[in-house]
C-alpha positions as CSV (number, residue, x, y, z in Angstrom):
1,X,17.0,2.0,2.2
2,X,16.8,-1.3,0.8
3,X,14.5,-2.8,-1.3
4,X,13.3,-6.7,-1.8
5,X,11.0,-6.2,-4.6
6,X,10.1,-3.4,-6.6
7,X,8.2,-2.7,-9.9
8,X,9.4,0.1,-11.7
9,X,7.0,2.0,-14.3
10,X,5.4,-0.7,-15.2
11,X,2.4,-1.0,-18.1
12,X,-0.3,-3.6,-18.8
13,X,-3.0,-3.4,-21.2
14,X,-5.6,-5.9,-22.3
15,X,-6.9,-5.4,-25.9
16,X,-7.7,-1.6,-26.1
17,X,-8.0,-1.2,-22.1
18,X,-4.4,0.2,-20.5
19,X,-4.4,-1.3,-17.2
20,X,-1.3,-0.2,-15.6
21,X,0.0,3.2,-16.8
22,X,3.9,3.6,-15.4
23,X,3.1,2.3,-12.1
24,X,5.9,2.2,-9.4
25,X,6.0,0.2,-6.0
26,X,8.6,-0.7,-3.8
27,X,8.8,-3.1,-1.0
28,X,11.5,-3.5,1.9
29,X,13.0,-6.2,3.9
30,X,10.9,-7.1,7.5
31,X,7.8,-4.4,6.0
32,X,3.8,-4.6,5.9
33,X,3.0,-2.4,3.1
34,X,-0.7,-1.8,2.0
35,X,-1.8,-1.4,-1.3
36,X,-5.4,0.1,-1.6
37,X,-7.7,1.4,-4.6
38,X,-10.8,1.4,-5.9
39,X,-12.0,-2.4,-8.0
40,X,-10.5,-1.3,-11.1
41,X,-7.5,0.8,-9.7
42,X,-5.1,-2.2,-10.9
43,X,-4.4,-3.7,-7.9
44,X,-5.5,-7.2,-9.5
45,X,-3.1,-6.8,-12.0
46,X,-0.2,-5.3,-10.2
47,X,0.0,-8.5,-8.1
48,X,-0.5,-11.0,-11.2
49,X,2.7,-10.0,-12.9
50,X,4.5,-9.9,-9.7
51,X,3.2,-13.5,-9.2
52,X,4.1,-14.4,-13.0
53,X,0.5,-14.9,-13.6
54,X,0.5,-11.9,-16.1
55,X,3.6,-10.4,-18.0
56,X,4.4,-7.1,-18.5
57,X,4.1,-4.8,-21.9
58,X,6.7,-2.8,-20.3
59,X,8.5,-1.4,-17.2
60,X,10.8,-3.5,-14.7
61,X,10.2,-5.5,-12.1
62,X,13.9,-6.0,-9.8
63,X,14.2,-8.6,-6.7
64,X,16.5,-8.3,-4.1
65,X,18.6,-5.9,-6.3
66,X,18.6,-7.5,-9.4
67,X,16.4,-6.8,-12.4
68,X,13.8,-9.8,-13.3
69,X,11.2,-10.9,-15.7
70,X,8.5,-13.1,-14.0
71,X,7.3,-15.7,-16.7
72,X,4.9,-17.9,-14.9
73,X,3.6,-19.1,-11.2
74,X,6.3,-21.4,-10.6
75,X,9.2,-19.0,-11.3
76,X,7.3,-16.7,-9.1
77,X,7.7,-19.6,-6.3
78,X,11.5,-20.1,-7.0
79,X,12.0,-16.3,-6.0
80,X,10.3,-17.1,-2.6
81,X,6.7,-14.8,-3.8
82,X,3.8,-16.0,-2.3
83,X,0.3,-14.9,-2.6
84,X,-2.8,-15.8,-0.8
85,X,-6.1,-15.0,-2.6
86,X,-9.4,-14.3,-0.8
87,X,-10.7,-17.8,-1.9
88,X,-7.9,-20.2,-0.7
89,X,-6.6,-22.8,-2.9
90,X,-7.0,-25.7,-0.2
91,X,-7.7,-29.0,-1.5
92,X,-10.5,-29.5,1.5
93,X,-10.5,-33.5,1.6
94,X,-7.1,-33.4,2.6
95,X,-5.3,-33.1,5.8
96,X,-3.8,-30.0,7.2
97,X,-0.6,-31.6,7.0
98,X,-0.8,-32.4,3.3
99,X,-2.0,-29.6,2.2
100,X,0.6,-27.6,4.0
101,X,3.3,-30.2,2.8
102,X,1.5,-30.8,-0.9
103,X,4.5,-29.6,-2.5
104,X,6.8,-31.4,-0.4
105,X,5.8,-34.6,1.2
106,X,8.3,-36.1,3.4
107,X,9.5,-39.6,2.2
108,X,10.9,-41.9,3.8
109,X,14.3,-44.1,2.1
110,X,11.8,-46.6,0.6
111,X,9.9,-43.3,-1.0
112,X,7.1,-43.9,1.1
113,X,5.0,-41.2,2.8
114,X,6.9,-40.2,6.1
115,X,3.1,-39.4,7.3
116,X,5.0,-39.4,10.9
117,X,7.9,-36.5,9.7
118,X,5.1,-34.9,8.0
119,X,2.2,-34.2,10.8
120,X,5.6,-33.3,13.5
121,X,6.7,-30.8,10.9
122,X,3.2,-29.6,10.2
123,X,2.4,-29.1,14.2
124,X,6.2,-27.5,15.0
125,X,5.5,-24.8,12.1
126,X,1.4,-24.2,13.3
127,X,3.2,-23.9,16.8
128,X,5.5,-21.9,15.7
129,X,2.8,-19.3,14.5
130,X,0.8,-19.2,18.1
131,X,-1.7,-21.6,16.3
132,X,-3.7,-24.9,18.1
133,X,-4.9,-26.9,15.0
134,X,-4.9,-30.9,14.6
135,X,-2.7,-31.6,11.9
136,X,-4.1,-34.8,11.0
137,X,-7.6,-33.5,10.8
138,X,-9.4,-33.1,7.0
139,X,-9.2,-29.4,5.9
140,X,-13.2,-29.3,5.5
141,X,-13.3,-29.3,9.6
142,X,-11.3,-26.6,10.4
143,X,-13.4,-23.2,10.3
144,X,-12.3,-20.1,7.6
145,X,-9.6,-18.3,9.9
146,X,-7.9,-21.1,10.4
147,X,-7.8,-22.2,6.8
148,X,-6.3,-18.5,6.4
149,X,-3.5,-19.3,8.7
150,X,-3.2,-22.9,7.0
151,X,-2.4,-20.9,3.5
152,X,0.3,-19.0,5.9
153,X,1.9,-22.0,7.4
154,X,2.2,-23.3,3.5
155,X,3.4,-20.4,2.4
156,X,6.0,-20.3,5.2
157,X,7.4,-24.0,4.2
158,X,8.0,-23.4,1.1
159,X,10.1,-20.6,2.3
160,X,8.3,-17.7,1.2
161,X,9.9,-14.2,1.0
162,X,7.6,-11.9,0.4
163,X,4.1,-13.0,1.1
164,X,1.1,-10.9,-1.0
165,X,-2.3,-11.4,0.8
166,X,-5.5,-10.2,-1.2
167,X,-8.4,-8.9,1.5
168,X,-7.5,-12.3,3.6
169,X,-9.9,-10.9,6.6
170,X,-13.0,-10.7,4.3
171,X,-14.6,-13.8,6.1
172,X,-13.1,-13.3,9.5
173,X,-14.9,-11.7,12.5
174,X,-13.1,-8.9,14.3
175,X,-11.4,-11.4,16.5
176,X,-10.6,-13.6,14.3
177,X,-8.6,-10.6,12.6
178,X,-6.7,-9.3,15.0
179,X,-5.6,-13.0,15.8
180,X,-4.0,-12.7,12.2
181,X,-2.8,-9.5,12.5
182,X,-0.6,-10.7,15.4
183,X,0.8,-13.5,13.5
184,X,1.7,-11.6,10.6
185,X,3.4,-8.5,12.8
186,X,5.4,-11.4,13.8
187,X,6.3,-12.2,10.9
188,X,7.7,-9.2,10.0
189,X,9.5,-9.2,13.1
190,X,11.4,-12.1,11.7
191,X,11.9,-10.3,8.1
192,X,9.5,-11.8,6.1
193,X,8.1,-9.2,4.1
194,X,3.8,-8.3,3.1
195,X,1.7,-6.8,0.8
196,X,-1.3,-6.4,2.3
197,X,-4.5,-5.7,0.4
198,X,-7.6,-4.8,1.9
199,X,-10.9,-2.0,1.6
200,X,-10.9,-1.7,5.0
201,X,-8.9,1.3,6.0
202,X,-9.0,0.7,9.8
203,X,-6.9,-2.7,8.9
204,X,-4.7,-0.6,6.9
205,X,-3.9,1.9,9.9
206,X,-3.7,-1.4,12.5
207,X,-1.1,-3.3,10.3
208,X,0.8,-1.8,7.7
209,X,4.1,0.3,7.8
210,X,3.7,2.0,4.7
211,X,0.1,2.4,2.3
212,X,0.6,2.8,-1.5
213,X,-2.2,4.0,-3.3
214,X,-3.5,3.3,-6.7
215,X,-6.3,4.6,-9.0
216,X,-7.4,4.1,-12.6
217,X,-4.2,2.1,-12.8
218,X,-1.8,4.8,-12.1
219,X,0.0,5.3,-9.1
220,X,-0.8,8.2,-6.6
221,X,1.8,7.9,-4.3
222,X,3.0,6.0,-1.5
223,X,2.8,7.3,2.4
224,X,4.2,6.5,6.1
225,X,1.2,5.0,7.6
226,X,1.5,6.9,10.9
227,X,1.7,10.2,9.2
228,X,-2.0,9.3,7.3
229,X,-5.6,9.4,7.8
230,X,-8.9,8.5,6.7
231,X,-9.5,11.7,4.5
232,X,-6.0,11.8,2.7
233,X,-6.0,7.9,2.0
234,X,-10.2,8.3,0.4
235,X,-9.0,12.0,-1.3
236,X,-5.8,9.5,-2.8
237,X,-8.3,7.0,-4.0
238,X,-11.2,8.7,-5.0
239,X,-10.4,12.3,-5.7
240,X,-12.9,13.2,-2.8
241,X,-13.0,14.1,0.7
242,X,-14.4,12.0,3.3
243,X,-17.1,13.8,4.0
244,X,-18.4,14.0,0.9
245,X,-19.1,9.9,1.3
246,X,-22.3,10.6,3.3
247,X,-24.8,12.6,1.5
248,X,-27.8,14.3,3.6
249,X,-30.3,16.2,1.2
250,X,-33.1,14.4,2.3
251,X,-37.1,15.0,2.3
252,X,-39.0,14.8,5.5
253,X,-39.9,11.0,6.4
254,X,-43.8,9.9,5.1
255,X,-45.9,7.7,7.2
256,X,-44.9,4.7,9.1
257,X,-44.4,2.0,6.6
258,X,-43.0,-1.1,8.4
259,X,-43.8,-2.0,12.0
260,X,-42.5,-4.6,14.4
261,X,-43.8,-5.2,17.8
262,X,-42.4,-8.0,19.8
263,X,-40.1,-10.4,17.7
264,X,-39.2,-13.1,19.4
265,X,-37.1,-15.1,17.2
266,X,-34.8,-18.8,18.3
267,X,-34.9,-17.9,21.8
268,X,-32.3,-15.4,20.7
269,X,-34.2,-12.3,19.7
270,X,-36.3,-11.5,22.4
271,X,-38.9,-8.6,21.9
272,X,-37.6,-6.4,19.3
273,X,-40.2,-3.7,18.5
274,X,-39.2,-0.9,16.1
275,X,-40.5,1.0,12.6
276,X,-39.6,2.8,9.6
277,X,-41.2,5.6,7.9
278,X,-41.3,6.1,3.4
279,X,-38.1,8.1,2.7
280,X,-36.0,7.4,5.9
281,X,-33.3,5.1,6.3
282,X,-33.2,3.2,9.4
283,X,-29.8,1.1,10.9
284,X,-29.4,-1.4,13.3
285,X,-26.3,-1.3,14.9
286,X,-24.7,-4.0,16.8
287,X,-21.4,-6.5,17.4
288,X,-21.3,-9.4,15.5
289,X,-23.6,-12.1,16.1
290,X,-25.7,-9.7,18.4
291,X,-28.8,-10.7,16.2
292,X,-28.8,-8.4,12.8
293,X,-28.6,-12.2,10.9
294,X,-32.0,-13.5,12.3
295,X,-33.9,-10.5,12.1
296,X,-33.3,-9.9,8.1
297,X,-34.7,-13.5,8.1
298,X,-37.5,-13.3,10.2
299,X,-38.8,-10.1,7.9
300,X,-38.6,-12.2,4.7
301,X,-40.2,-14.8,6.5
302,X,-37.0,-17.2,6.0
303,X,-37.3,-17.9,9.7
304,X,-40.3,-18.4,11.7
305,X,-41.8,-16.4,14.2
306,X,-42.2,-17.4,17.6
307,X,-44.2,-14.3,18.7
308,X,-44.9,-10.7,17.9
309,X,-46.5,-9.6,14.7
310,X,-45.2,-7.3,11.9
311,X,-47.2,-4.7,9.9
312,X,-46.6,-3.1,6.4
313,X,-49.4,0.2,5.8
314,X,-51.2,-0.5,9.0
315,X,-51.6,-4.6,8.1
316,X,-50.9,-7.0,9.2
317,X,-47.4,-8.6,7.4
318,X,-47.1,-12.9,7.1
319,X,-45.0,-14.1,4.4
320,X,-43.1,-17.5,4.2
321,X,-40.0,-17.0,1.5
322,X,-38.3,-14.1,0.1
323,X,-40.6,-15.0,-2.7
324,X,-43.8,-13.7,-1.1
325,X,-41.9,-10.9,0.9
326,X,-41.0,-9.6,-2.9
327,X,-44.8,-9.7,-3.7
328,X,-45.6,-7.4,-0.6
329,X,-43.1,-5.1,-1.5
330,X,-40.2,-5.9,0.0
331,X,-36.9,-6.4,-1.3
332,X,-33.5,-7.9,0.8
333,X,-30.2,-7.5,0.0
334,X,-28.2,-10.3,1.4
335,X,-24.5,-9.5,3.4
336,X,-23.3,-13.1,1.3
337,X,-23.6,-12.3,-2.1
338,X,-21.9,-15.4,-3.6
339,X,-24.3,-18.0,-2.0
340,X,-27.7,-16.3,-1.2
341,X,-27.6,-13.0,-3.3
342,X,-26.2,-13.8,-6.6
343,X,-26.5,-16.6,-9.7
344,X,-23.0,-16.6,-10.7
345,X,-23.5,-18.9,-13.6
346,X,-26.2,-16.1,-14.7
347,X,-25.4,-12.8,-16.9
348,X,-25.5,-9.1,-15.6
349,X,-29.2,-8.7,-16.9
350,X,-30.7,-12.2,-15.6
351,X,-29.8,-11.4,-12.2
352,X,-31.1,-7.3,-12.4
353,X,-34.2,-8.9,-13.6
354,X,-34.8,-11.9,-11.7
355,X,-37.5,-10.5,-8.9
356,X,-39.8,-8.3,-12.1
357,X,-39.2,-12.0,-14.1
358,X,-43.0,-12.3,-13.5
359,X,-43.9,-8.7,-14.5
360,X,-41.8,-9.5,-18.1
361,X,-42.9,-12.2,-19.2
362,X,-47.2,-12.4,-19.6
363,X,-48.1,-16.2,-20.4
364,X,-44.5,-17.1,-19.2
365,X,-42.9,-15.7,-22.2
366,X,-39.5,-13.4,-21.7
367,X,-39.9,-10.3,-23.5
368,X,-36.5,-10.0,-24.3
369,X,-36.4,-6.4,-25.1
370,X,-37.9,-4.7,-22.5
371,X,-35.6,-7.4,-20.4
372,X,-32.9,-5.6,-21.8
373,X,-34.6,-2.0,-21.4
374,X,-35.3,-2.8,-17.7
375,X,-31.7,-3.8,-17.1
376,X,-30.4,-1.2,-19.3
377,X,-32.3,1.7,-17.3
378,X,-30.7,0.0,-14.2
379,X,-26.7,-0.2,-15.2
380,X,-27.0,3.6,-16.2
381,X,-28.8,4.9,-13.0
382,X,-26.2,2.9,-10.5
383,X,-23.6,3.7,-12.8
384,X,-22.7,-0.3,-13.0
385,X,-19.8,-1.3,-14.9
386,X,-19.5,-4.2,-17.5
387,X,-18.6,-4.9,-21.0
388,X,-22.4,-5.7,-21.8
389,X,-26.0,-6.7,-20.2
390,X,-24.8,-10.5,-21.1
391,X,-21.4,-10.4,-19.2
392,X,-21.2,-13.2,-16.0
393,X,-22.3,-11.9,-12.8
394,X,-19.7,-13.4,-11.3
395,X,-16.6,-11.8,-13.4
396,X,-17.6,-8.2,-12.2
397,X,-16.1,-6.6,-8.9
398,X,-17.9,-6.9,-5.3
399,X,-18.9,-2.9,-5.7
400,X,-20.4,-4.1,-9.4
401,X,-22.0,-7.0,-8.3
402,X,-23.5,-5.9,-5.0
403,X,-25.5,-2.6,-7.0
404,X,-26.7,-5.3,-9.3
405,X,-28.3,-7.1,-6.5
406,X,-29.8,-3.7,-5.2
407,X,-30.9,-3.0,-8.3
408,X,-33.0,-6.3,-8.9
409,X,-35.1,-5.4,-5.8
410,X,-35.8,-1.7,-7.6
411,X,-36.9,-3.0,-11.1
412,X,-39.4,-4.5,-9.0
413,X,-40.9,-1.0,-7.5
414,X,-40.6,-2.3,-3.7
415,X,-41.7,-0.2,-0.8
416,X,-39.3,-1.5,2.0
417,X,-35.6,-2.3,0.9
418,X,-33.1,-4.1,3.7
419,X,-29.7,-4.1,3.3
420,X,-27.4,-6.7,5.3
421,X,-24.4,-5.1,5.3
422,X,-24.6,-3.5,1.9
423,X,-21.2,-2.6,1.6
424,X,-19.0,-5.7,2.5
425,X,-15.6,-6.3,0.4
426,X,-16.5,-2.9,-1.3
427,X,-14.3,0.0,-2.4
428,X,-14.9,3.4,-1.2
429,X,-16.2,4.9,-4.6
430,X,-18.6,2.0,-5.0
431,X,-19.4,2.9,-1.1
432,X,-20.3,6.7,-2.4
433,X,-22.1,5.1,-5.0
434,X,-24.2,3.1,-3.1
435,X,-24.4,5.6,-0.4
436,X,-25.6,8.5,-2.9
437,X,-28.5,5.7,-4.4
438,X,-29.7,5.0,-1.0
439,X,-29.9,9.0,-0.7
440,X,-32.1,9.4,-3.6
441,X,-34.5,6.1,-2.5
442,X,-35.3,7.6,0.2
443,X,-36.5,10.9,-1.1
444,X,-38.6,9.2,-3.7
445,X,-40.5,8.0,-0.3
446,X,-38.7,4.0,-0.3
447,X,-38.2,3.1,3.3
448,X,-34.9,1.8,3.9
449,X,-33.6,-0.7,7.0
450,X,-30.2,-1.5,7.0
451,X,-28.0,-3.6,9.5
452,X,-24.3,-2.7,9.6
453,X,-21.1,-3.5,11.4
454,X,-19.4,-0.3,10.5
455,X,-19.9,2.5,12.6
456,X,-18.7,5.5,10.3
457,X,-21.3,3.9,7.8
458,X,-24.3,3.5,10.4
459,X,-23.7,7.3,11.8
460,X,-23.4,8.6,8.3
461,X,-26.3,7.2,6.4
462,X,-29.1,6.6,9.2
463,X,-31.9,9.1,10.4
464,X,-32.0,6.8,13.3
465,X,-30.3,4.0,14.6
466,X,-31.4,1.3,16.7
467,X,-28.6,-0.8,19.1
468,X,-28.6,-4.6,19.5
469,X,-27.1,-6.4,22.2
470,X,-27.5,-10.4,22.7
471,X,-30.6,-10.2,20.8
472,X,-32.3,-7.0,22.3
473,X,-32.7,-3.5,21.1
474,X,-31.0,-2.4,24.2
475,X,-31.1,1.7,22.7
476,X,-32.8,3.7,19.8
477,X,-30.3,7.0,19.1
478,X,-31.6,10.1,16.6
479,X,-28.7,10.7,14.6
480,X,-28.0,13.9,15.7
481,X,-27.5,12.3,19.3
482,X,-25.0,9.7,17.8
483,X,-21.3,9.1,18.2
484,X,-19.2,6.4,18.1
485,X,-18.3,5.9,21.7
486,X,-22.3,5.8,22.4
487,X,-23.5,3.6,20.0
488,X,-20.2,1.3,21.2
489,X,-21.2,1.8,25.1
490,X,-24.9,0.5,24.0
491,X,-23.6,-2.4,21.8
492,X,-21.6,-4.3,25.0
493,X,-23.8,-2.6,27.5
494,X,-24.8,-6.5,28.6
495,X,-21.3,-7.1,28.7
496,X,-20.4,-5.0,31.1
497,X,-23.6,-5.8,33.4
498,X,-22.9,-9.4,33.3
499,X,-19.0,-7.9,34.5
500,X,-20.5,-6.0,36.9
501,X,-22.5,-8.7,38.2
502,X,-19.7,-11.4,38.7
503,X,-17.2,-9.4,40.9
């Protein structure tokens, strides 16, 4: 069969660290063709040399039949390879014309801008796709999906032959998805080929033809989507089953830590009572938007009550900021780690320590060692990888990164922890890890609340799971009683109501 672009035993390393070790990947004419891993597995890399980012110590790369060494980004573009990162390279105070034709302006004979050429051959190409946008509109107006199909429709006039897309439906909604996924099964249908890198295996099962698999920079192997599943693709990546994701050796829940009775929150929560004991872990389940967002907030006290009260040991709970919610005892994990979780511009061990900061330094003076010693205890126990305590936040992988931010809450000693969907744009090991710490905080008697999208992830971890639809707990299921197909019959039950009610 043939092949457009293939990378034959290839080898990277950086200083003393061997990357890529003989990997192989091959890519056809017209296919979707996942590539998954762990952070770490290579996948980074593997797609930097193919983009002439990164070269090669050894091994070939070959395009459309012909053996090639990719020197630099632009060479990359002459072969017609084009990759779209998760964060877009979209200059925002331009058009969506210009920055689809930035490359290319249309001129007229007098080598003027043909702005007239330019915003009809913008629209005809975004019509083209199945896509309504205002060409002439600034780039900062248009929302995150459709600057994802933007980077498309750029990628598509330069001519792009193969087209390398890195976890492009991190910010989308489910919708907003499988919008994409249509335009880029059509595509294919016109021979453009993908790569097609995501964490989410469900993606992976909807879009791709064929899944490659890499881990600690070595291929696996590479299988017929249609003949895979959720356990083979995990056992490729991680070594383990899927089972083994979701540990349950836990103690008996304690006493009722947290109550809510009540919430009524922007006239979109409306009476949302429930509680959680020491040592049990406690999900709210619900579509997006159903109201997950402003409950975190209204806990922390980032959003103000409009009534019902909240209780932590029996009394009565009022805080203001995440500042005074950390003093109580309680710690939140934020589902948007680069703008309200993390400092980027801060090291490994300034963020870890951040909450305990007032704990470590008596008379405003940093003790410096037991700053490192509290950090230090932290990295070992969630198994956090980095070149050292002092390394950038922000140059360590989402799974990395997002058990840092857990693990600033724990130096504190908190007694409630909530998680906003703790494991976005996170591999599966770094799930397990998180999974497996979550496990062991709850048996040392820390009560646990966490809202979640993913249902394999709220029926796996939870004791018991509450439902939200349009802003009400509209069900509270005991694990044992949970399935998918219930908790998703609770989650639109409104929905189908208000159907019910209009025929």
């Amino acid at each position: 069969m043939s092949v457009i672009l293939a990378a034959k035993d290839i080898n990277k390393t950086f200083g003393t660290a061997h990357v890529l070790r003989d990997v192989s990947f091959d890519l056809r004419p017209g296919e979707i063709h996942g590539l998954i891993g762990e952070n770490g597995a290579g996948k980074s890399t593997l797609i930097k040399i193919m983009s002439g980012d990164y070269t090669m110590d050894s091994g070939e790369l070959v395009f459309d039949d012909k053996p090639v060494v990719i020197r630099s980004p632009s060479h990359s573009l002459s072969l017609g390879i084009r990759v779209i990162y998760q964060e877009f390279n979209l200059a925002k105070a331009l058009t969506v014309a210009e920055n689809i034709f930035i490359g290319d302006i249309p001129r007229s004979k007098g080598g003027f801008v043909d702005w007239k050429e330019m915003n009809k051959r913008a629209d005809e190409l975004l019509s083209s796709m199945g896509i309504k946008v205002d060409v002439r509109q600034k780039v900062s107006d248009v929302s995150i999906a459709e600057q994802q199909l933007i980077e498309i429709a750029k990628a598509l006039s330069e001519e792009a032959r193969v087209l390398i897309m890195d976890e492009p439906t991190a910010a989308l909604s489910d919708q907003e998805s499988e919008k994409l996924f249509n335009i880029i099964r059509g595509l294919r249908d016109k021979g453009l080929s993908v790569i097609f890198i995501t964490h989410r295996l469900s993606e992976q099962f909807a879009l791709s033809d064929r899944v490659t698999v890499l881990r600690d920079g070595q291929t696996v192997g590479t299988v017929e989507t249609k003949d895979a599943n959720d356990d083979l693709l995990v056992h490729m990546m991680v070594g383990r089953e899927l089972s083994d994701l979701y540990p349950r050796n836990r103690k008996e829940a304690g006493e009722v830590i947290f109550e809510a009775k009540g919430l009524h929150v922007d006239d979109r929560i409306r009476d949302v009572s429930f509680n959680i004991r020491g040592g049990e872990i406690v999900t709210f389940f619900g579509l997006m938007g159903a109201g997950q967002e402003q409950i975190c907030k209204a806990i922390i006290g980032a959003t103000t009550l409009k009534a019902g009260s909240m209780t932590l040991y029996g009394e009565e709970l009022r805080v203001q900021n995440l500042r005074q919610a950390n003093s109580k005892g309680l710690g939140y994990v934020s589902d948007d780690r680069k703008f309200e979780g993390l400092i980027p511009s801060m090291s490994l061990q300034g963020n870890v320590t951040l909450a305990a900061l007032k704990k470590l330094s008596p008379f405003g003076i940093t003790r410096k060692r037991t700053e490192q010693d509290v950090t230090g205890k932290w990295v070992k126990r969630m198994s956090i990888r980095c070149k050292s305590q002092q390394q950038l936040i922000a140059s360590l992988s989402g799974g990395n990164q997002q058990k840092a931010m857990i693990a600033r809450w724990l130096s504190n000693k908190i007694k409630l922890l909530i998680l906003n969907m703790p494991t976005r744009g996170v591999d599966v090991g770094a799930k397990a890890e998180i999974y497996g710490l979550l496990e062991e905080l709850a048996n040392e008697g820390v009560a646990i609340l966490v809202f979640s999208l993913e249902l394999p992830e709220v029926i796996g971890i939870s004791d018991r799971i509450y439902v939200l639809c349009e802003g009400e707990v509209v069900a509270e299921v005991p694990v044992e009683e949970a399935d998918q197909d219930i908790l998703m019959k609770h989650a639109v039950s409104k929905f189908l109501h208000m159907g019910g009610k209009s025929e």
